[in-house]
C-alpha distance (Angstrom), angle and dihedral (degrees) to the residues before:
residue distance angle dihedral
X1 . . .
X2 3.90 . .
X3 3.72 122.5 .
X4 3.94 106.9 -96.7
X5 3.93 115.5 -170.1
X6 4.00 118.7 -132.0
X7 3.84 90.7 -106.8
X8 4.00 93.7 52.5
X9 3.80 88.0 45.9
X10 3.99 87.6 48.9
X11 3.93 99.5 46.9
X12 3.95 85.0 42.1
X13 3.74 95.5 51.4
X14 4.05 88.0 -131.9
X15 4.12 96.6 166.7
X16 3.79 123.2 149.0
X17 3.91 121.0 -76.4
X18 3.93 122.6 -131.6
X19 3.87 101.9 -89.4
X20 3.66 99.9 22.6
X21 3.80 89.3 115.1
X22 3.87 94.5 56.4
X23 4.21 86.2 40.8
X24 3.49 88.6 57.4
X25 3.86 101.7 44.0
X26 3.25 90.6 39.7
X27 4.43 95.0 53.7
X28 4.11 82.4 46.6
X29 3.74 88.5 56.1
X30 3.69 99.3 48.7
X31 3.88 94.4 46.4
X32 4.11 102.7 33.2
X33 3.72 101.0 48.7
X34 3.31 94.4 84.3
X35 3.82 102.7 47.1
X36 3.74 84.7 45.5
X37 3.90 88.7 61.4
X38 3.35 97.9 43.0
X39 3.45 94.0 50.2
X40 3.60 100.7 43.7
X41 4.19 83.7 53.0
X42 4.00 96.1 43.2
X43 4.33 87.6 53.9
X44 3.61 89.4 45.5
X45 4.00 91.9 56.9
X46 3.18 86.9 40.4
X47 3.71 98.7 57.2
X48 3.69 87.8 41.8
X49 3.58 90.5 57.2
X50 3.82 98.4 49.0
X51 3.60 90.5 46.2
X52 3.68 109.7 38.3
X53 3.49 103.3 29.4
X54 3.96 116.8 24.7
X55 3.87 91.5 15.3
X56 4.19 85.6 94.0
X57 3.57 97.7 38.9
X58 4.15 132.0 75.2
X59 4.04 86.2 -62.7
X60 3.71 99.0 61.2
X61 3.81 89.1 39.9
X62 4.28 87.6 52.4
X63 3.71 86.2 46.7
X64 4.10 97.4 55.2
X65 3.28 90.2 35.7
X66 3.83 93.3 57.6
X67 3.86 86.1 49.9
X68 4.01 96.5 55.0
X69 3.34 87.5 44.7
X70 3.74 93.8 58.7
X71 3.37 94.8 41.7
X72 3.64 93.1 53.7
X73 3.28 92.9 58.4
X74 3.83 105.0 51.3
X75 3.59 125.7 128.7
X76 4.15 132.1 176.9
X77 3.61 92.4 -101.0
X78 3.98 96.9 56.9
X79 3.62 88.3 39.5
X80 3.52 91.4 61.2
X81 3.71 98.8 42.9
X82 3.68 95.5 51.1
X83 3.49 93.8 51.4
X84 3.54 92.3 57.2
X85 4.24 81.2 50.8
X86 3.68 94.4 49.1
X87 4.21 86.8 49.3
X88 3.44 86.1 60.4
X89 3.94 95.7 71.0
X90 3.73 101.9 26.9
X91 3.56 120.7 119.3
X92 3.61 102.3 -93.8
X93 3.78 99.1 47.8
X94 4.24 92.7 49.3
X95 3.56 90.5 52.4
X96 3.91 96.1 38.3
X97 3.81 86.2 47.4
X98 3.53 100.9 44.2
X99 3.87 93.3 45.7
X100 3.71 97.7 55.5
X101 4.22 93.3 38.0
X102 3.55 82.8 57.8
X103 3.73 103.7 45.7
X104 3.72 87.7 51.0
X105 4.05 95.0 49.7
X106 3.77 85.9 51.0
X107 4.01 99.1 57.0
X108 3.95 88.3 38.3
X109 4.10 99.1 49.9
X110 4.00 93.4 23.1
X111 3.45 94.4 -137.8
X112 3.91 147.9 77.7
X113 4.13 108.3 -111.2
X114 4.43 86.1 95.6
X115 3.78 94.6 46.7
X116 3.61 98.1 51.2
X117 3.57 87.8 41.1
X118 3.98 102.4 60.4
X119 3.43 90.9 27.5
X120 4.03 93.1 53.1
X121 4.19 85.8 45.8
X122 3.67 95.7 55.0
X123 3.95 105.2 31.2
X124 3.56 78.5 40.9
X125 3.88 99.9 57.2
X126 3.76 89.6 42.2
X127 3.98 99.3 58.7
X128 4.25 86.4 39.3
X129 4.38 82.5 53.2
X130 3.87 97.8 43.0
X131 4.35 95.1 39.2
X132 3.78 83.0 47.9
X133 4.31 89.5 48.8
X134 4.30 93.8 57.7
X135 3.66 83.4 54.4
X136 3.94 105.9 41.1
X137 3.86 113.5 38.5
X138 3.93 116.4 -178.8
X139 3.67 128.7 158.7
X140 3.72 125.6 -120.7
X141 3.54 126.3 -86.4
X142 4.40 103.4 -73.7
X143 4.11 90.0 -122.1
X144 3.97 119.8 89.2
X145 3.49 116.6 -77.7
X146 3.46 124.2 -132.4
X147 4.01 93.7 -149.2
X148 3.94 137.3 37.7
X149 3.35 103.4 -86.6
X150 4.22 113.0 -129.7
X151 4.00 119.3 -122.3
X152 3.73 84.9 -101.4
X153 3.53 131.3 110.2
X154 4.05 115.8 -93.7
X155 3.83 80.6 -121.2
X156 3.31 126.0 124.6
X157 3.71 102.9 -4.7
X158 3.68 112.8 -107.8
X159 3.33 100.3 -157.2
X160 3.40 104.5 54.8
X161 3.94 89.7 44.4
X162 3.73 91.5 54.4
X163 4.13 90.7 42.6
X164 4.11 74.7 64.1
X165 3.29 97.4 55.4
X166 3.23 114.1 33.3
X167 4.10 96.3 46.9
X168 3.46 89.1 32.3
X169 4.07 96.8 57.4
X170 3.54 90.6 48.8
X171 3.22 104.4 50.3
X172 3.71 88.0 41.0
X173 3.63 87.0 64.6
X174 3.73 103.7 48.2
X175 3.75 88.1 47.4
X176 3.64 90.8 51.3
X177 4.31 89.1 49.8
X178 3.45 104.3 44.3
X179 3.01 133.7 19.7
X180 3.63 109.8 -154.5
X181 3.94 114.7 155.4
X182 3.85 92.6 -127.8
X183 3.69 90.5 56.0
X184 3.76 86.7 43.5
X185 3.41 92.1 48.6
X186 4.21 103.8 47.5
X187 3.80 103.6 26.6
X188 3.65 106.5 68.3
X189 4.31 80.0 40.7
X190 3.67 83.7 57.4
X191 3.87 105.1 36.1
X192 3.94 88.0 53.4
X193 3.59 99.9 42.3
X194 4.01 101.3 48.9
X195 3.99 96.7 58.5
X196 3.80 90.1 41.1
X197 4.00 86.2 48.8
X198 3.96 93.9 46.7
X199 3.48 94.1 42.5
X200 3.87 91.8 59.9
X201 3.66 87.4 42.1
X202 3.31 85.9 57.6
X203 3.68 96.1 52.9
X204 4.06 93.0 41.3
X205 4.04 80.0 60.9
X206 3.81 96.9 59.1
X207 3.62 86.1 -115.9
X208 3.42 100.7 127.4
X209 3.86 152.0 -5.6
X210 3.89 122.7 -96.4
X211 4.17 90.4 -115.8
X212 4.07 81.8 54.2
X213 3.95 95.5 56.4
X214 3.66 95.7 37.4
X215 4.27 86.5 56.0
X216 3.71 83.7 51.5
X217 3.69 96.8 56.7
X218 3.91 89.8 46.4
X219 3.67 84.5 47.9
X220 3.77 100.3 56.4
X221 3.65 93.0 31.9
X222 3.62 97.1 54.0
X223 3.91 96.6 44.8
X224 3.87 89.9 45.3
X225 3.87 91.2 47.0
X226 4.62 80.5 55.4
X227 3.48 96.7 40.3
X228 3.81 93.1 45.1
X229 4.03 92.1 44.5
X230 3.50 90.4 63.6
X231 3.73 98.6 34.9
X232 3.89 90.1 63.8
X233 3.60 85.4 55.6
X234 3.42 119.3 121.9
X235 3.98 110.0 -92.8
């Protein structure tokens, strides 16, 4: 698939054909399933690992340490700022931001491929998180937390893996469209920086363990790195 600019895809009269959306879904089923499983089984391992094996060793004793640390150390103004960070990646806000990215991506290209795309990376990363959660169950960090900690399991982080994905897919695409060297020159800056800043926000909040946030960034990154593989596809 080469880049084509909104203007070229205008003048050509490039707009979405009846069934593109079930072509589309349909290619992403046939080549992500398997990544998806194998992902889904290597973060369950993993979170078996951390928790059952090296949990009780020098690791889990680096990882609450970490945490007290942090939580030592708090003051208003970081409270405040990583609570902005950690609104960046809740819920709400992926979901919000996803939606409208998408909506716009589908009047400028006039077709499907972007949708599926960042909606496949985030809705994606979410079912990976929460399969890998029924499987892996570890408490939260013993310091006081800063948010209300969700019924799911401190590990991986969510956040940070859906700060991945969600940044990452978007600026993935706009990369991938134009090529602009401002673009080229602040989005990957941006896309790497925000899940590496929510991550530690989440860790400044007593949220979660170091080993936690570090599984989310191999998380996101290793779903976006599927997803975007077979979004650069030709299509």
């Amino acid at each position: 698939m080469r880049p084509i600019s909104t203007d070229r895809a205008r003048r050509a009269g490039w707009r979405a054909e009846p069934g593109e959306l079930r072509a589309d879904l349909a290619e992403a089923g046939r080549r992500l399933w398997l990544p998806a499983i194998a992902l889904v089984a290597g973060m369950m391992l993993l979170g078996l690992l951390i928790t059952h094996l090296l949990g009780s060793g020098w690791l889990g004793r680096q990882d609450a340490a970490v945490d007290r640390e942090l939580a030592a150390d708090r003051t208003g103004t970081l409270n405040a700022i990583t609570a902005v960070l950690t609104g960046l990646a809740a819920t709400p806000t992926v979901i919000g931001l996803t939606a409208l990215a998408a909506g716009i991506l589908r009047v400028v290209s006039g077709r499907w491929r972007e949708v599926v795309f960042l909606a496949l990376a985030t809705a994606g990363e979410t079912a990976i998180f929460l399969l890998t959660t029924l499987v892996v169950h570890r408490s939260r960090p013993p310091v006081p937390h800063l948010d209300v900690a969700p019924p799911t399991s401190s590990f991986p982080s969510g956040h940070t893996a859906a700060a991945v994905c969600c940044y990452g897919s978007i600026a993935a695409v706009l990369l991938w469209r134009y090529r602009q060297p401002v673009l080229r020159a602040v989005l990957p800056v941006l896309a790497g920086l925000l899940p590496l800043l929510i991550g530690a926000s989440r860790l400044y909040r007593g949220m979660h363990f170091p080993t936690d946030v570090l599984a989310g960034l191999l998380l996101g990154g290793s779903w976006l790195t599927a997803t975007g593989r077979w979004y650069r596809r030709p299509g």
